[in-house]
C-alpha positions as a Markdown table, in Angstrom:
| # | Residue | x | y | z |
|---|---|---|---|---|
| 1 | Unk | -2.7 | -16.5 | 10.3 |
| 2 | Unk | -0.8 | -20.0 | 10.0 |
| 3 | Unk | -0.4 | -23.1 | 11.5 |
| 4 | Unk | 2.3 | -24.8 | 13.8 |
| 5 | Unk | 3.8 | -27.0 | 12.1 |
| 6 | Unk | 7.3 | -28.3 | 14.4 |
| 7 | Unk | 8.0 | -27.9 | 17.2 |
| 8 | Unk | 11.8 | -26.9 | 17.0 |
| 9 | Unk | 12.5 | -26.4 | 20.7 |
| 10 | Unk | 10.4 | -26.8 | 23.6 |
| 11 | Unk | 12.2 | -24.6 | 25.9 |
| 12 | Unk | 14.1 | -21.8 | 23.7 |
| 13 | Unk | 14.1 | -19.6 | 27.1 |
| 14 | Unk | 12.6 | -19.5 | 30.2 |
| 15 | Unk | 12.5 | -16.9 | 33.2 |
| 16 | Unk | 10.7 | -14.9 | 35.8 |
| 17 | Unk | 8.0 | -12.6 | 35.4 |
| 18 | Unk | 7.7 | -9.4 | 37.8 |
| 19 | Unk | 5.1 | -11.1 | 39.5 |
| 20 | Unk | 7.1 | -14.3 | 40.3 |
| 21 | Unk | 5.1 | -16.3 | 38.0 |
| 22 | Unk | 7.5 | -18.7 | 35.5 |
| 23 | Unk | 7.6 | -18.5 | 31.7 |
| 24 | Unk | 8.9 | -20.7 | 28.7 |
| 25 | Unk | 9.3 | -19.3 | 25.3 |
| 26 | Unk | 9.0 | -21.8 | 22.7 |
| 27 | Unk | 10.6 | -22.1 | 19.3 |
| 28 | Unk | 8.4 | -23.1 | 16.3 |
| 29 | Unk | 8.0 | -23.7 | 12.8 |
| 30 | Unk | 4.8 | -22.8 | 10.3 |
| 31 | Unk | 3.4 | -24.5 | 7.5 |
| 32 | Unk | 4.2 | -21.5 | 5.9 |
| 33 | Unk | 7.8 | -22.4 | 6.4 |
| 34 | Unk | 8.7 | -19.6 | 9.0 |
| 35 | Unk | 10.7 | -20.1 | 12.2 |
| 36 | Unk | 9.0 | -17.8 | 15.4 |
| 37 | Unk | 8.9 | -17.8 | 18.9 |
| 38 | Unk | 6.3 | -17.7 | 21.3 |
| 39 | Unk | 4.7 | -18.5 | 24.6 |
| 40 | Unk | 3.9 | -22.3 | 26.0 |
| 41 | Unk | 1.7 | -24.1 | 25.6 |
| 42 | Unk | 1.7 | -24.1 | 22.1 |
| 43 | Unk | 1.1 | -27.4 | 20.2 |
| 44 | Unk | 1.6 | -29.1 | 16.8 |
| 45 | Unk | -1.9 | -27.9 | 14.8 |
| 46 | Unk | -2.6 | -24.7 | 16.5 |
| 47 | Unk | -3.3 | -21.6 | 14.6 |
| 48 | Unk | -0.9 | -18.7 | 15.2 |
| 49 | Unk | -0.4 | -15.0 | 14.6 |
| 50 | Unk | 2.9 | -14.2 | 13.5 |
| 51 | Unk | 4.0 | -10.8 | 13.7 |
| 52 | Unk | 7.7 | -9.3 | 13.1 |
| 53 | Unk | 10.2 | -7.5 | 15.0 |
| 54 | Unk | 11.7 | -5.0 | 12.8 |
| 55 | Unk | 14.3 | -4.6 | 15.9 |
| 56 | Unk | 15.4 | -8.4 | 16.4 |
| 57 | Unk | 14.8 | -9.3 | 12.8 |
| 58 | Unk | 12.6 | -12.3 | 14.0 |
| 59 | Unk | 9.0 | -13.3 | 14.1 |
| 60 | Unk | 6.7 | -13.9 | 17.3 |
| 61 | Unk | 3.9 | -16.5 | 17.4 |
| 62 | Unk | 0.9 | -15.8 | 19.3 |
| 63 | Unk | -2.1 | -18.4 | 19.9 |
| 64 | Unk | -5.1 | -17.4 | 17.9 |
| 65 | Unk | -8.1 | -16.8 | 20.2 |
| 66 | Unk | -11.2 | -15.7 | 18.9 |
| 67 | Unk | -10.6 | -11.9 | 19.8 |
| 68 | Unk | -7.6 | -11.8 | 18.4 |
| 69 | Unk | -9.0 | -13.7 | 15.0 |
| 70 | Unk | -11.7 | -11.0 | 15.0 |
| 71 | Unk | -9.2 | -8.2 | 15.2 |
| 72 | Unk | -7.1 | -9.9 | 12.4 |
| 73 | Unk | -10.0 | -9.9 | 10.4 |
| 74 | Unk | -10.8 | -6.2 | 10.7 |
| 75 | Unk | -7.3 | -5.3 | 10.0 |
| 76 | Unk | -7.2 | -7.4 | 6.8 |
| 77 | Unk | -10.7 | -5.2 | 6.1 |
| 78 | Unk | -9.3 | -2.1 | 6.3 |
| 79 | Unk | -6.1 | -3.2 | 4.7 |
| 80 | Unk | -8.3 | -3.8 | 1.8 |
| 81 | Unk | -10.1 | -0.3 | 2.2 |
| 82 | Unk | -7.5 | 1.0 | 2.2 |
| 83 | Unk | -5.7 | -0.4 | -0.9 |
| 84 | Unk | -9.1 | 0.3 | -3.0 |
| 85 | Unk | -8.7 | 3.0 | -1.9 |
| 86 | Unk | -5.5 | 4.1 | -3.0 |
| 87 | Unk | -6.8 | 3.0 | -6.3 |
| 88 | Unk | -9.4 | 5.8 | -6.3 |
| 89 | Unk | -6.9 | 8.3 | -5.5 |
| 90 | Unk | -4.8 | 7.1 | -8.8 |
| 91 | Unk | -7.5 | 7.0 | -10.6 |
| 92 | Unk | -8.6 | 10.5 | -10.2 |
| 93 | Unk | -4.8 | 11.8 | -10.0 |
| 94 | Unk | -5.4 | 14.4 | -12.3 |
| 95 | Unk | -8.6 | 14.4 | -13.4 |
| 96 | Unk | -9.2 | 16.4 | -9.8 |
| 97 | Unk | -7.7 | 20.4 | -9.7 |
| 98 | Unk | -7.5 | 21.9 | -5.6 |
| 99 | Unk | -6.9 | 25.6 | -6.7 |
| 100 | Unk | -6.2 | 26.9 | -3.1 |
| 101 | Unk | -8.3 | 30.6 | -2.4 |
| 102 | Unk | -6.4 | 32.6 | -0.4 |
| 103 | Unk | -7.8 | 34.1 | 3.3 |
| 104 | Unk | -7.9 | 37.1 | 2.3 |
| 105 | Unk | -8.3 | 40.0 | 4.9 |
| 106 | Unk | -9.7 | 37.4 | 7.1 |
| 107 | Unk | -6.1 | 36.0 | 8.4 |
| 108 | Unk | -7.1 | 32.4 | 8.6 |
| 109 | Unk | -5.8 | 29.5 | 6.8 |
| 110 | Unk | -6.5 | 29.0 | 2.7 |
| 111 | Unk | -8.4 | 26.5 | 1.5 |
| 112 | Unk | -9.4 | 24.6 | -1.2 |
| 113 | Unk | -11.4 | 25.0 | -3.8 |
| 114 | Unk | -14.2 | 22.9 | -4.9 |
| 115 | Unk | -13.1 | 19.7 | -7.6 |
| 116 | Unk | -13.4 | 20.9 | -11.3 |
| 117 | Unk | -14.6 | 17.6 | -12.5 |
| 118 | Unk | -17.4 | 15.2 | -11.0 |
| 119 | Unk | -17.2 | 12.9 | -8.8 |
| 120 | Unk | -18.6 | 9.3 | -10.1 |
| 121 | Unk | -21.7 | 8.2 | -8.3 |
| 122 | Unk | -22.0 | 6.0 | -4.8 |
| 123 | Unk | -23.4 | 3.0 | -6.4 |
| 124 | Unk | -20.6 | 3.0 | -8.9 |
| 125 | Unk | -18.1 | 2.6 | -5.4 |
| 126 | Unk | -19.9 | 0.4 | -4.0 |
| 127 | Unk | -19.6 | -2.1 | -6.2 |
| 128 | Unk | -16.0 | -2.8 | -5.7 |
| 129 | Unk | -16.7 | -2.7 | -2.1 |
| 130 | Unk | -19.5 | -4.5 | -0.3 |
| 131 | Unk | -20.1 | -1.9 | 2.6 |
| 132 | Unk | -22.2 | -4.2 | 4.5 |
| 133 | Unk | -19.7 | -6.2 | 5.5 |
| 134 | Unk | -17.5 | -3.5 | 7.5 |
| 135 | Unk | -18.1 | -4.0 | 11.4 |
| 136 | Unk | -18.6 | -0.6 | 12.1 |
């Protein structure tokens, strides 16, 4: 999330929507130093969501709303979950063997094998990551 910080132009584009109802795309500048585009009204102070197009190489500013500050916050949540999580998995690279048993006679699918080695305990987990805090 950031804040406006300029206003750069007013009235970057305008145009019709399908419905006949008038738009004007503004263009903007961030504390954070990034130039985006987005929808008026937008105003000096407001907090934004910036998100970029991969296609047009540019950013898009979106008014923060309390929704869409609640969804921010679970993605940055599982962002995290998921990055500790990645941590696990290097950390027991290796330690963990998946011998794969074959189906045999039975024509279905192989699978794996129980882990060789121990997993650590729950508690130990949890400590890195405060569970009570995920929203689900």
């Amino acid at each position: 999330m950031d804040t406006i910080k300029e206003i750069i132009d007013p009235s970057f584009r305008s145009g019709t929507g399908k419905t006949g109802k008038p738009w004007t795309m503004m263009k903007i500048r961030t504390e954070s130093g990034k130039e985006a585009s987005g929808f008026a009204p937008l105003a000096v102070g407001d907090s934004v969501i910036l998100k970029y197009n991969d296609q047009y190489k540019n950013y898009s500013a979106e008014l923060a709303t309390g929704s869409k500050i609640e969804n921010l916050k679970k993605d940055e949540l599982l962002e995290g979950i998921d990055k500790k999580l990645d941590r696990i998995l290097v950390l027991l690279d290796g330690k963990l063997t998946k011998p794969v048993t074959p189906a045999i006679r039975t024509g279905g699918p192989a699978y794996p094998a129980q882990p060789s080695v121990e997993l650590p305990p729950v508690d130990q987990l949890e400590d890195e990551l405060d569970l009570s805090s995920i929203p689900f």
